[in-house]
C-alpha positions in Angstrom: 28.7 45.4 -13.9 27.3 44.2 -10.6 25.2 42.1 -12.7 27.6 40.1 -14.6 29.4 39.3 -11.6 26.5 37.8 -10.3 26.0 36.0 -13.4 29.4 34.9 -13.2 29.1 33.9 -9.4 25.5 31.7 -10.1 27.5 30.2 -12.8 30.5 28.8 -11.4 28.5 27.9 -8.8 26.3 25.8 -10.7 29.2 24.3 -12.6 31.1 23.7 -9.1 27.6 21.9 -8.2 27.5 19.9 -11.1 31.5 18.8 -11.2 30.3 17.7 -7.3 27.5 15.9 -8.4 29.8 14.0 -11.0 32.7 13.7 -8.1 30.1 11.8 -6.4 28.7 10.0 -9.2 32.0 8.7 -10.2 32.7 7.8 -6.7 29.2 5.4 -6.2 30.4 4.3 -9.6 34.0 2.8 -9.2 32.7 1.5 -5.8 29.6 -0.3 -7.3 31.9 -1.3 -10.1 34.4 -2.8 -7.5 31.4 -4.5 -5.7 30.2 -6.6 -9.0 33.9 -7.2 -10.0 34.5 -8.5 -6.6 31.3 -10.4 -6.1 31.5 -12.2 -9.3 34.8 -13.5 -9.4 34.5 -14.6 -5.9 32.0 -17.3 -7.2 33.2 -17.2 -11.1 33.6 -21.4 -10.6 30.3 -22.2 -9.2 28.9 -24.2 -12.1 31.4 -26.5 -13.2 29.6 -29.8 -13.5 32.8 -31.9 -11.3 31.8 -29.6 -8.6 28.5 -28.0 -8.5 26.2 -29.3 -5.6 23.2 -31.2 -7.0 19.8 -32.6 -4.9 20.4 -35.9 -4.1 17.5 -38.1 -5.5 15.0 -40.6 -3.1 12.7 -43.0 -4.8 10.7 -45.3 -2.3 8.3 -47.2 -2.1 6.6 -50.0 0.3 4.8 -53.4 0.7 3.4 -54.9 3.2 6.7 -55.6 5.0 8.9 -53.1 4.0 9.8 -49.6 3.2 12.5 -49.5 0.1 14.8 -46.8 -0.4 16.7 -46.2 -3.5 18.9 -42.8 -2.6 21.0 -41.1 -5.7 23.8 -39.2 -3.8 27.1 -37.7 -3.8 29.0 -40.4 -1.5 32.1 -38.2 -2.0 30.4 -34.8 -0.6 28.4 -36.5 2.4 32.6 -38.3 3.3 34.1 -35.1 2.8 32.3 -33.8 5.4 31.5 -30.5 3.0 28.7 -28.4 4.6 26.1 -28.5 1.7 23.6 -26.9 3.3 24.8 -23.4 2.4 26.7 -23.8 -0.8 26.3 -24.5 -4.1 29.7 -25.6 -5.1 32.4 -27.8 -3.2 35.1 -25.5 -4.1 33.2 -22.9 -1.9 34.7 -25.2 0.9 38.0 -25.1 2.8 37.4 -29.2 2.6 37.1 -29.5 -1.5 40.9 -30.8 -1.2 39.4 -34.0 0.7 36.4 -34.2 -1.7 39.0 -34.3 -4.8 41.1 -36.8 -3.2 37.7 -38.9 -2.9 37.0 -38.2 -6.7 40.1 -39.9 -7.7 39.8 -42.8 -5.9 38.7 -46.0 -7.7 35.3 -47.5 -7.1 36.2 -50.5 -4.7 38.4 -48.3 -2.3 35.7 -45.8 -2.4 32.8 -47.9 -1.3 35.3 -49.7 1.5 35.0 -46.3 3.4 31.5 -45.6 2.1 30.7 -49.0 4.4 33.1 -48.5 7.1 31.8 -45.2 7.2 27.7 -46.4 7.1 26.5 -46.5 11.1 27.8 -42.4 11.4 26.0 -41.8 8.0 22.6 -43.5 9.0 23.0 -41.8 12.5 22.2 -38.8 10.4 19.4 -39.9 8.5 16.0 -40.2 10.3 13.1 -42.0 9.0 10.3 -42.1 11.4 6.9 -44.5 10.7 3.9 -42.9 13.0 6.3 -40.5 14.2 8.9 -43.0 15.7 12.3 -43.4 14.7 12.8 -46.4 12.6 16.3 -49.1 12.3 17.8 -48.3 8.1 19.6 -51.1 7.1 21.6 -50.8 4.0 21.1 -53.6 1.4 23.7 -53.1 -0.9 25.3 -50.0 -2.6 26.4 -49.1 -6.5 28.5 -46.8 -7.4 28.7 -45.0 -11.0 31.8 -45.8 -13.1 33.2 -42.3 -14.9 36.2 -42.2 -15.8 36.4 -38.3 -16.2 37.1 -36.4 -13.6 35.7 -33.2 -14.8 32.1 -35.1 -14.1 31.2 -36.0 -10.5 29.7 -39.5 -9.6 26.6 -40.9 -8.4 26.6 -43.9 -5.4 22.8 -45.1 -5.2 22.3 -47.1 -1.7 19.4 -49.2 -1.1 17.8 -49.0 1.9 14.9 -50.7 4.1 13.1 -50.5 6.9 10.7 -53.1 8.8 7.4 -51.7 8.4 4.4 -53.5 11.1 0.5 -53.2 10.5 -0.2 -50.5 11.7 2.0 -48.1 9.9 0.2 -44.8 8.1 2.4 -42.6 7.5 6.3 -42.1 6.9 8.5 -38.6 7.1 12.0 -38.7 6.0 14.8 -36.2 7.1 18.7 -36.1 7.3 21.5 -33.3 8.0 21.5 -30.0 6.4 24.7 -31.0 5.8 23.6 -33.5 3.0 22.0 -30.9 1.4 18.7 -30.2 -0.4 16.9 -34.3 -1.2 14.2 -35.0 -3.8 11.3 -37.8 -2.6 9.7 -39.3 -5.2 7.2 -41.9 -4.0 6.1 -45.1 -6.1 3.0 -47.0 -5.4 0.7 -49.4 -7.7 -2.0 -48.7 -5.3 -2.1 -44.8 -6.0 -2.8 -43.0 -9.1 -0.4 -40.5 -10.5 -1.9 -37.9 -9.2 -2.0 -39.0 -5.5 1.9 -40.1 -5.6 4.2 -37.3 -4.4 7.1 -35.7 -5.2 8.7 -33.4 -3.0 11.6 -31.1 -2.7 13.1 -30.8 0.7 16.0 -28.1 1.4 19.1 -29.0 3.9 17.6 -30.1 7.2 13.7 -30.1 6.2 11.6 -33.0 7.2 9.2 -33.9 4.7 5.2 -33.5 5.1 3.9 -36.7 6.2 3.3 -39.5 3.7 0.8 -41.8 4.0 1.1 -45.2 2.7 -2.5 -45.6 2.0 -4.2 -42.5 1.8 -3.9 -39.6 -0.5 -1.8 -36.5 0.2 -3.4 -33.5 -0.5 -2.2 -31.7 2.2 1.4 -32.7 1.4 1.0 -31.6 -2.1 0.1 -28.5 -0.9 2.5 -28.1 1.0 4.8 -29.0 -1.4 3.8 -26.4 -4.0 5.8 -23.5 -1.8 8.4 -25.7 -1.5 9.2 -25.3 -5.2 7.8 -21.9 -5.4 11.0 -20.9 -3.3 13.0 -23.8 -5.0 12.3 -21.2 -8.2 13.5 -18.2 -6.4 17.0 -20.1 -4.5 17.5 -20.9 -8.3 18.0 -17.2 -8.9 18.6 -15.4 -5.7 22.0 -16.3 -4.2 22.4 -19.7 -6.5 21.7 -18.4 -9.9 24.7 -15.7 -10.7 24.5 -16.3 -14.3 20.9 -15.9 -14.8 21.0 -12.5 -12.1 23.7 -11.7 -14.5 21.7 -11.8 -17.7 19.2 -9.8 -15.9 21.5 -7.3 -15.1 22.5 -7.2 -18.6 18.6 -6.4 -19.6 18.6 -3.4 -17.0 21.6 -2.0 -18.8 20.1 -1.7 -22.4 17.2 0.6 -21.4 16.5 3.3 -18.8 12.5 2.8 -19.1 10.6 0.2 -16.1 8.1 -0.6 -19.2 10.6 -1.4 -21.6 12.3 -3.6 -18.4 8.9 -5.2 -17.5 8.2 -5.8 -21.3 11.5 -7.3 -21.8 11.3 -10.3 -18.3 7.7 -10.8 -19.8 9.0 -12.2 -23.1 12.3 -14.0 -21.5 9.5 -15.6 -19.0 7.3 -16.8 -22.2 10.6 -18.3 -23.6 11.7 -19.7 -20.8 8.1 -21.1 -20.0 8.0 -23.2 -23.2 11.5 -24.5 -22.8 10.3 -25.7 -19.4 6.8 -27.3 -20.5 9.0 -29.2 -23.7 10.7 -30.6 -21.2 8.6 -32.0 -19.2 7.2 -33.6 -22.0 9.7 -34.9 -22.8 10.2 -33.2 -26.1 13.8 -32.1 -25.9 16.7 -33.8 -24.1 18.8 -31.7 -22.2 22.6 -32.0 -22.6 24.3 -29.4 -19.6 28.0 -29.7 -21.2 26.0 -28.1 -24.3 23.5 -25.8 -22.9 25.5 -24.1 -20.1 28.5 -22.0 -22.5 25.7 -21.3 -24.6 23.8 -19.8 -21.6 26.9 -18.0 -20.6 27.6 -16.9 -24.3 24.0 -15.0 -24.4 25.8 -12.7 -21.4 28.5 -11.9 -23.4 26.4 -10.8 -26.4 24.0 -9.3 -24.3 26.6 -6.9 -22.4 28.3 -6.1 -26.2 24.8 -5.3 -27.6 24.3 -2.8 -24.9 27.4 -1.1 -25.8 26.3 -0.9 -29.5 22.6 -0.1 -28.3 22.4 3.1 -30.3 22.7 0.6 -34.1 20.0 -2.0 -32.6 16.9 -2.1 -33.7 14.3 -2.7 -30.5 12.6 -5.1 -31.7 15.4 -7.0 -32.5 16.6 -6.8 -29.0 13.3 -8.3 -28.3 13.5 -11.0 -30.8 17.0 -11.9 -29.0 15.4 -12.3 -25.9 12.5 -14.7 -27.2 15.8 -16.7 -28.4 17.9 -16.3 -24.9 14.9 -17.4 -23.0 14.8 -20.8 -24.8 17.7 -21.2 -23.6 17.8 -20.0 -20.4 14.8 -22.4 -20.0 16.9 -25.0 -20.5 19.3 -24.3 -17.4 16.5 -24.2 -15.4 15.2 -27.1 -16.7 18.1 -28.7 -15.4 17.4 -28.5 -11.8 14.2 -30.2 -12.2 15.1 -32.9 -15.1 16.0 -35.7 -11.8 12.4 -35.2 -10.5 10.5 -36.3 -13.6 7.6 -35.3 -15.4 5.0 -37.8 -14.2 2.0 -36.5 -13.1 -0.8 -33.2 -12.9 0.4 -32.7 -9.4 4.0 -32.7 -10.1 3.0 -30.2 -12.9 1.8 -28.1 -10.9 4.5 -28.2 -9.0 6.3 -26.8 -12.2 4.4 -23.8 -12.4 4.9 -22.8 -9.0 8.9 -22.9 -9.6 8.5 -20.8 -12.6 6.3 -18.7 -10.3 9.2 -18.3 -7.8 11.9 -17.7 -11.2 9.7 -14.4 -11.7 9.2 -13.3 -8.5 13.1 -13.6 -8.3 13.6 -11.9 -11.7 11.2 -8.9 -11.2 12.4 -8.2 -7.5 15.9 -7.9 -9.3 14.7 -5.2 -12.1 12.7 -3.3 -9.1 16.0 -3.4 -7.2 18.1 -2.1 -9.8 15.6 0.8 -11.2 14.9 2.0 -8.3 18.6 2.1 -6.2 20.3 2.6 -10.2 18.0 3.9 -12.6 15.8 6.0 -11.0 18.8 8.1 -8.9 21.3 8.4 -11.5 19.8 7.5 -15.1 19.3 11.1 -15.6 22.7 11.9 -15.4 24.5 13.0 -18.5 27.0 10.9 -17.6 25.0 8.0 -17.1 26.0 5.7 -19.8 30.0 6.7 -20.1 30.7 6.1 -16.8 28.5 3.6 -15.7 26.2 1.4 -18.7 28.9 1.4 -20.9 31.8 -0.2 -18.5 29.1 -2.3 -16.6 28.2 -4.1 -20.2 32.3 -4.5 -20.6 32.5 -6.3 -17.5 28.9 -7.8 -18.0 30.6 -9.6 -21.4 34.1 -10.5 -19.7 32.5 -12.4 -16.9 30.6 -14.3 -19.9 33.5 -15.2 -21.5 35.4 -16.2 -18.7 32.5 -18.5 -17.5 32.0 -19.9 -21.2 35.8 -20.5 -21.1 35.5 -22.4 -17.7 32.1 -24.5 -19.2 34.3 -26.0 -21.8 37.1 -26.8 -19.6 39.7 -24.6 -21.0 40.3 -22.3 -17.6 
């Protein structure tokens, strides 16, 4: 007698531990749940093409006399006054109403307070030659005619400044506020492999350049700037892509089966990136981004119908979903060009900084997610199954918004 109520006692206790545990579980759950919800369609709009913040684009080059400047930019963002330097999308701004009103004017009115608006802007651009601030005059300015507003335009301004004998070297910076730049040098006297090409985030100043001499020492420098230029593309820029990853954790609960899996999106991916440069595929963003944010929404259904999926299906879909995640990525370095060794190198280090962003992700998850609550019987009810919902609703909302429906 005495022992059955003991029995009885141990049990109830262990089931009152157990409907505790699940309390709790449920708890982290609708909290995490809320989190993702919450984080996501905060920044839901972040890659429509009208307003998504791109690198502005700085080809130069120099004779005897001169330094030229050719600068690609957003002439509507730097007159807005938008803050690019910590944003990837205008409408992340409490200023995007004065951006759209610039949008919509016409071409003449637009470069009128482009000009008017000239002695502030080159106040905030600083070329120095030998290290001493140098006059920019601006020789002329065009500005792209779109007519839809649902794409943003280019204004390319032509600069130059006096250069005297003795000049060696050049360093270029402006505002964070302009946002991230792209130099790419040109110069007859250099081979490919000497020219450079270098990414500079908002408020950098570029490596010295020297007119004459090679830059080795620049080129090296630049190689981190695009191994980080690989991770910002993920971690905070890339939602969709930290998305699709997230939908990968979700389909299994085992790190080698989650290492396996980034391995064969990074082969994809790889290749896309190499065609590319190539030159062997064109790259269409109005095409490739709903298909990118299609693979989320199959990749959240197909964890919900894991159990009928063959695995090495799931891996074959991957291989597929990396080509064309390759693609997106692609398109933050299709302005630069493909034109040298160096600037291919420069390619592998941003692929290096993809994977490092990728893998710290899957670490991140299994180790705060799946190691602490994978066991849990109620593991996939509660948590893989309604994370892959919303995983496959965000999708579909963002493929919605890529073809201008929402």
């Amino acid at each position: 007698m005495i022992l059955d109520v003991e029995l009885k006692i141990i049990i109830n206790n262990s089931l009152l531990n157990k409907n505790i545990t699940m309390l709790s579980y449920i708890k982290f759950t609708k909290l995490y749940l809320f989190i993702i919800i919450t984080f996501f369609l905060n920044f839901s709009s972040t890659l429509s093409i009208a307003h998504e913040i791109k690198p502005s684009i700085a080809d130069f080059n120099y004779d005897g006399s001169y330094l030229n400047i050719e600068i690609r930019l957003n002439a509507e963002l730097i007159l807005s006054k938008i803050d690019a330097s910590n944003i990837s999308n205008t409408n992340s701004s409490s200023l995007s109403e004065i951006y759209d009103e610039l949008r919509r004017l016409d071409i003449k009115d637009l470069e009128n307070i482009f000009l008017k608006s000239w002695n502030e802007i080159s106040s905030n651009i600083d070329i120095k030659i030998n290290n001493s601030s140098k006059q920019i005059d601006l020789i002329k300015n065009d500005i792209e005619d779109i007519d839809n507003f649902e794409i943003s335009r280019d204004t390319i301004i032509y600069l130059r400044v006096l250069l005297d004998e003795n000049a060696e070297y050049l360093t270029f910076n402006w505002i964070k506020n302009y946002g991230p730049i792209i130099l790419r040098e040109n110069n007859s006297s250099k081979t490919e492999d000497e020219l450079v090409t270098e990414y500079l985030t908002p408020g950098l100043e570029s490596n010295q350049i020297y007119l004459k001499k090679t830059n080795l020492i620049s080129n090296f420098k630049n190689f981190s700037n695009f191994f980080v230029l690989g991770i910002q593309h993920i971690i905070p820029k890339g939602l969709d892509h930290i998305l699709f990853i997230f939908g990968l954790f979700l389909f299994s609960l085992s790190i080698k089966k989650l290492i396996t899996q980034i391995t064969i999106f990074t082969i994809a991916h790889s290749i896309t990136l190499i065609f590319v440069s190539l030159s062997l595929i064109n790259i269409n963003p109005q095409i490739v981004e709903p298909i990118i944010a299609l693979s989320i929404v199959y990749v959240g259904i197909e964890n919900i119908f894991k159990n009928y999926i063959k695995e090495y299906f799931r891996y074959i879909v991957i291989l597929f979903f990396g080509l064309l995640h390759g693609l997106g990525f692609a398109l933050v370095l299709s302005d630069i060009g493909y034109r040298s060794s160096t600037l291919f190198l420069n390619l592998i280090s941003f692929n290096i900084g993809i994977e490092v962003a990728q893998i710290s992700i899957i670490f991140f998850l299994y180790i705060f997610i799946g190691m602490k609550f994978s066991t849990n019987k109620y593991y996939r009810k509660v948590f893989q199954i309604p994370s892959s919902i919303l995983v496959a609703l965000i999708g579909l909302y963002w493929f919605f918004e890529r073809i201008n429906i929402l």
